[in-house]
Steps between C-alpha positions, in 0.01 A plus 500: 500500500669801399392830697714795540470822743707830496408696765484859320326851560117514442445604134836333416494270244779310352558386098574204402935586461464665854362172628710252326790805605420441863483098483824499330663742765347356825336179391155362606326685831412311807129331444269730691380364803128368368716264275718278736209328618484318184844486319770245564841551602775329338 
């Protein structure tokens, strides 16, 4: 399941070469909290 959150400024929004930017810079964000209830650690 692929799901992705930047935390930016309201009214921010991010392209597509800003996102992939980001991802290649600091790679994947923590899963919000709501999502460990269901995913699997390797």
């Amino acid at each position: 399941m692929s799901h992705h959150e930047f935390t930016k400024p309201h009214g921010v929004r991010m392209s597509d070469e800003e996102w992939k930017a980001q991802m290649a810079q600091e790679g994947e964000p923590a899963p919000a909290d709501w999502k460990r209830d269901f995913l699997i650690t390797e």
